[in-house]
FISEFI-673713 format. One record per residue (C-alpha): residue in one letter; residue number from 1; x, y, z. Coordinates in steps of 0.5 Angstrom, whole numbers, plus 2048, in hexadecimal, padded with zeros to 3 digits. Example, Ala and Ser with C-alpha at 12.3 -4.5 7.8 and 13.67 -1.06 7.14 Angstrom:
<atoms>
a, 1, 819, 7F7, 810
s, 2, 81B, 7FE, 80E
</atoms>
This chain:
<atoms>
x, 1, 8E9, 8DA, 8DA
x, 2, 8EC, 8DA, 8D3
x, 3, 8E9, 8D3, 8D3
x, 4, 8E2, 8D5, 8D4
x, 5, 8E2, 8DB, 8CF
x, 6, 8E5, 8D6, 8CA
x, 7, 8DF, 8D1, 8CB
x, 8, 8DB, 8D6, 8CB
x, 9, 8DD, 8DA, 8C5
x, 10, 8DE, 8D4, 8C1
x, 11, 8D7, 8D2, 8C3
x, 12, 8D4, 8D8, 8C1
x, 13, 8D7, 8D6, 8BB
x, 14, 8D4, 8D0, 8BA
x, 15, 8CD, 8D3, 8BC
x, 16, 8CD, 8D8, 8B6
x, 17, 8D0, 8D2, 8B1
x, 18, 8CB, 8CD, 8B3
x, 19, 8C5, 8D3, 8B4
x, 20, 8C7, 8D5, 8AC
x, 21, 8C7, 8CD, 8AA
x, 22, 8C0, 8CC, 8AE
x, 23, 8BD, 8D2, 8A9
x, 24, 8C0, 8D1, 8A2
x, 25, 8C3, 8C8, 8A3
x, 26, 8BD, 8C6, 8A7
x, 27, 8B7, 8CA, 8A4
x, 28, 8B4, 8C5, 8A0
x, 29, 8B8, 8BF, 8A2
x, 30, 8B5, 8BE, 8AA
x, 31, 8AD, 8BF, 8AC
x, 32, 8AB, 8C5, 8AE
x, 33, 8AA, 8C2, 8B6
x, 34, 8B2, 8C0, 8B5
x, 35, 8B5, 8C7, 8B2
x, 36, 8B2, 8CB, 8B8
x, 37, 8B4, 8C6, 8BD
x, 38, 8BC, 8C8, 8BA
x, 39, 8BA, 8CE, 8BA
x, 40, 8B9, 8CD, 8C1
x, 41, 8C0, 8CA, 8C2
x, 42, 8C3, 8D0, 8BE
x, 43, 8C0, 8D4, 8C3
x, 44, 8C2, 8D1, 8C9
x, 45, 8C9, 8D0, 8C7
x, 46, 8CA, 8D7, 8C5
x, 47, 8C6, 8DA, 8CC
x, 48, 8CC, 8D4, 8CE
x, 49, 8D1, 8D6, 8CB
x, 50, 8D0, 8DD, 8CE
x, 51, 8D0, 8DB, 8D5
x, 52, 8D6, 8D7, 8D3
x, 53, 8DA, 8DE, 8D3
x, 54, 8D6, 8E2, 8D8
x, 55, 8D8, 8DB, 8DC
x, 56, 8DE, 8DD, 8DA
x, 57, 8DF, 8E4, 8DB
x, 58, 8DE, 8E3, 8E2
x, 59, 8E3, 8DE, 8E4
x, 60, 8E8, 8E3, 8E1
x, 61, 8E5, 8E7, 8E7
x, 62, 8E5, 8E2, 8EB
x, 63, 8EA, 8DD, 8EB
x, 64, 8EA, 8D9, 8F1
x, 65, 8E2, 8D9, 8EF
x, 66, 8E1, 8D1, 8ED
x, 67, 8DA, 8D3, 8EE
x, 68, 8DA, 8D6, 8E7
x, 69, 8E0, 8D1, 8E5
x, 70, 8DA, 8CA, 8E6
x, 71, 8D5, 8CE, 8E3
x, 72, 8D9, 8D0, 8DD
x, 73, 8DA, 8C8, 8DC
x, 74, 8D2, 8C6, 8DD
x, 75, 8D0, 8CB, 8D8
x, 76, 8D4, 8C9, 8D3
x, 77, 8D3, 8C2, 8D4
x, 78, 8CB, 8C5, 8D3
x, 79, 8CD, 8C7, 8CC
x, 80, 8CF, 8C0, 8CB
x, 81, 8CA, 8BD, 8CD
x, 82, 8C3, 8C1, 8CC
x, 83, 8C5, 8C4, 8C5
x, 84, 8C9, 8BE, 8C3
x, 85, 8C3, 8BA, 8C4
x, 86, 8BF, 8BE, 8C0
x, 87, 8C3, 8BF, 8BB
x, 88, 8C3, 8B8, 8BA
x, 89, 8BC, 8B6, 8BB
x, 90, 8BB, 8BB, 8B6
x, 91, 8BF, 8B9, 8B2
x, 92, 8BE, 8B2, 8B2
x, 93, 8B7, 8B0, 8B5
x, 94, 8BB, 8AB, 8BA
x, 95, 8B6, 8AC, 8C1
x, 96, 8BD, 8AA, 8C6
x, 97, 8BF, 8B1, 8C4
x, 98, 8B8, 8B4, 8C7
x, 99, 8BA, 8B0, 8CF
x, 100, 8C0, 8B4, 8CF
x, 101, 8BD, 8BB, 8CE
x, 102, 8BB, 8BB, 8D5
x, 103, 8C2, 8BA, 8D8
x, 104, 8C5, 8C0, 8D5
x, 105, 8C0, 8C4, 8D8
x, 106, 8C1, 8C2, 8DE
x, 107, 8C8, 8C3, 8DD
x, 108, 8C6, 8CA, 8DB
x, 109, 8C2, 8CB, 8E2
x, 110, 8C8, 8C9, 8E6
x, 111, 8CD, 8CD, 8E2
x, 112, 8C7, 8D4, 8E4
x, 113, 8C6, 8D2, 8EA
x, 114, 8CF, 8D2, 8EB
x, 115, 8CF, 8D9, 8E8
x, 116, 8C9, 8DA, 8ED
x, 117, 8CE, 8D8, 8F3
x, 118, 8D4, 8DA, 8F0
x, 119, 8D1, 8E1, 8F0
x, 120, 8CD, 8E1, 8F6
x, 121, 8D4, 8DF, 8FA
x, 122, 8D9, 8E4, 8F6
x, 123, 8D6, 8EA, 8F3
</atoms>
């Protein structure tokens, strides 16, 4: 549980750090098209981060649950990869960056299906 609050709190963080450095670093730096695609990492990052705590939350209401516990670990392994990749592709044009993107978003359904599950099986 502590852990996960810890991610997620840290993570929320670094979302806010990051969507502050989009608006006043970026502008101006990156294309238009690319400062909107790392608006759209901070914004999942920080809707992310928040789940982390919500994941969080019910763990501590549910130990036993390791439903909640994987999905914990794909979201945060979502953040990594769905906004990590667009903060780099922003940031650097590099198009390996742009493939990468789905995974995190497929570690982003798996980790909302898993708090689906969890809640249908111990709510």
């Amino acid at each position: 549980m502590k852990l996960f609050i810890l991610l997620g709190s840290l993570n929320a963080f670094i979302a806010v750090a990051l969507g502050a450095f989009g608006a006043h670093g970026l502008e101006g730096k990156v294309s238009e098209r690319m400062l909107e695609v790392w608006k759209t990492g901070v914004l999942y990052h920080m809707f992310h981060a928040l789940g982390l705590i919500i994941i969080a939350i019910l763990i501590g209401k549910f130990p036993n649950a390791t439903t909640f516990t994987y999905a914990g670990w794909f979201m945060f392994i979502g953040i990594l990869f769905f906004s990590g990749s667009l903060y780099a592709l922003s940031t650097t044009g590099i198009k390996f960056f742009g493939p990468i993107t789905p995974l995190g978003g497929l570690a982003f359904l798996i980790a909302w299906v898993l708090v689906g599950v969890g809640a249908m099986r111990y709510l």
